[in-house]
N, C-alpha and C positions, 0 to 999 in steps of 0.2 A: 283355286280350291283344292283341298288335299285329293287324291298328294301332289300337290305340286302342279307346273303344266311341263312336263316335258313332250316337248315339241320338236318334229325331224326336217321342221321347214327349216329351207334355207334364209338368213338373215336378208331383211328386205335392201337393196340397194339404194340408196340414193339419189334423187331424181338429179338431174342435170338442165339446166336452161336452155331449148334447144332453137334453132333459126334466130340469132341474136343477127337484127340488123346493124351491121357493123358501123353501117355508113352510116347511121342516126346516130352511134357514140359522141358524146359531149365532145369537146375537145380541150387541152391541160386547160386542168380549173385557172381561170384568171385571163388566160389571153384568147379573147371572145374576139374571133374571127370577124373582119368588116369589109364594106367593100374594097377600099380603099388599103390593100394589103401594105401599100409601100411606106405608108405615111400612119396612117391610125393603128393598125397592128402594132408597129415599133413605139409607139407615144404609150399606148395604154398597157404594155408591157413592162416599157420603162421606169413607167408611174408604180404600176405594183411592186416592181422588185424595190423600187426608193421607199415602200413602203415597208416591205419585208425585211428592207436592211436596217428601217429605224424599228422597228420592233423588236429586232437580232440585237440590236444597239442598246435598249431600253431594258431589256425581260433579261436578256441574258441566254435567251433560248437558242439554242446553235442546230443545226439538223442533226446533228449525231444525237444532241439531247431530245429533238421532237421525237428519234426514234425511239432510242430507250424511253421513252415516257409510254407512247403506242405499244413496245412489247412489252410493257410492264403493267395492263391494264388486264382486269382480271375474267382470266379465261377457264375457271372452273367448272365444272358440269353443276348445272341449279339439280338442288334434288330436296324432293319432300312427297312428302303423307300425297301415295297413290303414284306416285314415278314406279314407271315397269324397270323392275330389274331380272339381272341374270345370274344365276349362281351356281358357281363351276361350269362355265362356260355355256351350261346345256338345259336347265331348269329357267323356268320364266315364273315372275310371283311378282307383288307390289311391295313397296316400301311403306309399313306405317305411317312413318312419323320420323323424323330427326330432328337434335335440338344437341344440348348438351347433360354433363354429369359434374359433379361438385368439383372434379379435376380438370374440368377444361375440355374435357376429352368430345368428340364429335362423336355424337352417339345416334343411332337407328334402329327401329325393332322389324320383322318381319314375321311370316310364320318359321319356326320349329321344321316344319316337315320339306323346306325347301332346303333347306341346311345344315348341318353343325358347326359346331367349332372347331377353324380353321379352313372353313368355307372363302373360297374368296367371290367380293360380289362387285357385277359393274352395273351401267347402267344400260335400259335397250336401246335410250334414243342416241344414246354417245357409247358406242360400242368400241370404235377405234382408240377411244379413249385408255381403255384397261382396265386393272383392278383399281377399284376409286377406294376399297374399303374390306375387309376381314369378318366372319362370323368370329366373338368371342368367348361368348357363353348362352345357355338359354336353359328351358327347358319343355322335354316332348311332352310330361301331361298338362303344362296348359299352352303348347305349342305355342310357343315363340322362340324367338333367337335374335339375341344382341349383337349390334352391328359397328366396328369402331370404321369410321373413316376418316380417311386421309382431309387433312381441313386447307391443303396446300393443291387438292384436286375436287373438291368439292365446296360450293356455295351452298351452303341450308336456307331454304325459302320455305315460311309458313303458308305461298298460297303459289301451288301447284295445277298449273292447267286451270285454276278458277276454282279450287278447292280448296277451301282455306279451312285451315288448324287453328285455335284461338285459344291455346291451354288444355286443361285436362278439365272433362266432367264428369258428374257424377254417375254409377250405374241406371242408366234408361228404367221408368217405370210403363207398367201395360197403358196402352194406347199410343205412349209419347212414339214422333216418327223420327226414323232413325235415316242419314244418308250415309252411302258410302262410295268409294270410288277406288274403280279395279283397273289392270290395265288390260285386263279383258275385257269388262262388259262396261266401263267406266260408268257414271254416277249413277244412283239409283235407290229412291228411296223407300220406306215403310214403317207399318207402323213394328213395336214392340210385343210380342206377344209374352215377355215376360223368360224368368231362368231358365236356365236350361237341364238337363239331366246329371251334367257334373259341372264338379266346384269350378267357380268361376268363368261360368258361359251364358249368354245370354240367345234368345229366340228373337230372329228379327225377322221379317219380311221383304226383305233385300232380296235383289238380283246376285247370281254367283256364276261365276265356270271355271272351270283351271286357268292356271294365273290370275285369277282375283286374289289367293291366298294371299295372307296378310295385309288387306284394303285395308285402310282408317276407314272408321264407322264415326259417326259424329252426332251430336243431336244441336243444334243452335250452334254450330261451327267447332263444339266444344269434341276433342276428341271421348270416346266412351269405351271404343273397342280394335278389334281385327280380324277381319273375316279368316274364320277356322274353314269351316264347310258346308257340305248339306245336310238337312237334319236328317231328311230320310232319303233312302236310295228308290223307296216304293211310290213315290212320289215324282211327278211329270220334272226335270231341268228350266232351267228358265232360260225363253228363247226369244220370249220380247221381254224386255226390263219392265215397260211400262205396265203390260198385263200379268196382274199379281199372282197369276195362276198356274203358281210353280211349286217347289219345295223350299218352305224358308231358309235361311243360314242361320247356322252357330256361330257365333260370334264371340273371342274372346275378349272377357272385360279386360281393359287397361288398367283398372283399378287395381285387380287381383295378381296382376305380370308385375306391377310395378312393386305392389306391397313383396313378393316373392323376393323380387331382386335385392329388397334394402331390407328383410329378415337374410338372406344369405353374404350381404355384401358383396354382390356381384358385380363384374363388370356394367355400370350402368345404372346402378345405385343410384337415386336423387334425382335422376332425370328428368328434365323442365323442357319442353318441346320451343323450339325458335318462336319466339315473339310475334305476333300476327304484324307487327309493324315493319318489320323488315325484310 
């Protein structure tokens, strides 16, 4: 949530698997150790590789080739609607949403206040990874910012962590409950309490905290919004998601970012979020 989460922890490291009983490691796939080392070991070895070679024989598959096949399998960082990202190295915020633009282009929204253009953004859970992707246009009064990514380091998945995107819907009415998901306080739903004080914001009763900015908000999986902020600063933060008895979020409509982009022709223009099927 605005502005941003800039945060001076350091990146969390990577667990590592540790007391790996050695002695219980399998042994090469295929030659299953017997008693019988001098006689059954060499028989059922033999038989596999006669088997390897008629496959080698048949497919045409050579080891050079099983390798290029292996490195050529796709090792892209998944990102969608609620992936924690990072921008310029040192602000933390979510990823709306990615999908595409009438050019092909791999497109993403977040908040405005995490970045401008010429931001460059990665991801939190693949940090080694790098820049996956660039801010390239946006704007601060309805806080957002367009996101071009690379499609050669990036897979766009409509269901993140069990969060799924299912298209675009329409502005939430009062009562309808709204979910979202941050990569702070991650899901959490509520109901609508209806617009907000400026154009194109809606009142939800959602959970927030820094780096929730720019959450997809959803109502029936359908995206609606992105979490802006808090509505009031006089009002408690939310410290359990479940107990509603915090300060609601402003939430920017997606309707109103999108109509924006295709009156200016912006980067992002036409954008149709990755198909819930893929």
């Amino acid at each position: 949530m605005q502005p941003g989460a800039r945060r001076g922890r350091k990146p969390v490291s990577g667990s590592t698997l540790a007391g790996t009983d050695q002695a219980r490691l399998a042994p090469p796939f295929g030659c299953v150790q017997t008693v019988d080392r001098g006689i059954a070991l060499q028989i059922g070895c033999r038989r596999l590789l006669g088997v390897a070679a008629a496959l080698v024989a048949t497919t045409g598959i050579s080891v050079v080739g099983l390798h290029n096949a292996l490195a050529g399998a796709d090792d892209r960082v998944p990102m969608g609607g609620g992936a924690g990202i990072i921008v310029n190295g040192d602000t933390l915020c979510t990823l709306t949403t990615i999908g595409t633009d009438p050019k092909g282009e791999l497109i993403g929204f977040t908040s405005a206040h995490c970045g401008g253009p010429g931001a460059q953004v990665a991801a939190e859970a693949a940090k080694g990874r790098g820049v996956l992707g660039t801010m390239v246009s946006g704007n601060d009064k309805l806080d957002y910012a367009v996101i071009q990514f690379d499609p050669a380091k990036v897979a766009p998945v409509a269901n993140f962590g069990g969060f799924v995107i299912n298209g675009i819907g329409p502005d939430p009415a009062f009562g309808q409950v709204a979910c979202k998901q941050g990569r702070t306080t991650g899901n959490s739903c509520g109901v609508t309490w209806g617009p907000g004080q400026d154009p194109g914001t809606i009142v939800m009763q959602v959970c927030g905290q820094p780096g929730d900015s720019g959450g997809p908000v959803t109502v029936n999986d359908q995206l609606v919004g992105m979490i802006h902020g808090a509505f009031s600063d006089n009002l408690p933060v939310c410290i359990i998601k479940y107990i509603p008895l915090h300060t609601p979020a402003v939430v920017q409509s997606i309707n109103a970012i999108l109509a924006d982009l295709q009156s200016k022709n912006r980067p992002g223009a036409g954008f149709v979020p990755v198909p819930a099927s893929v």
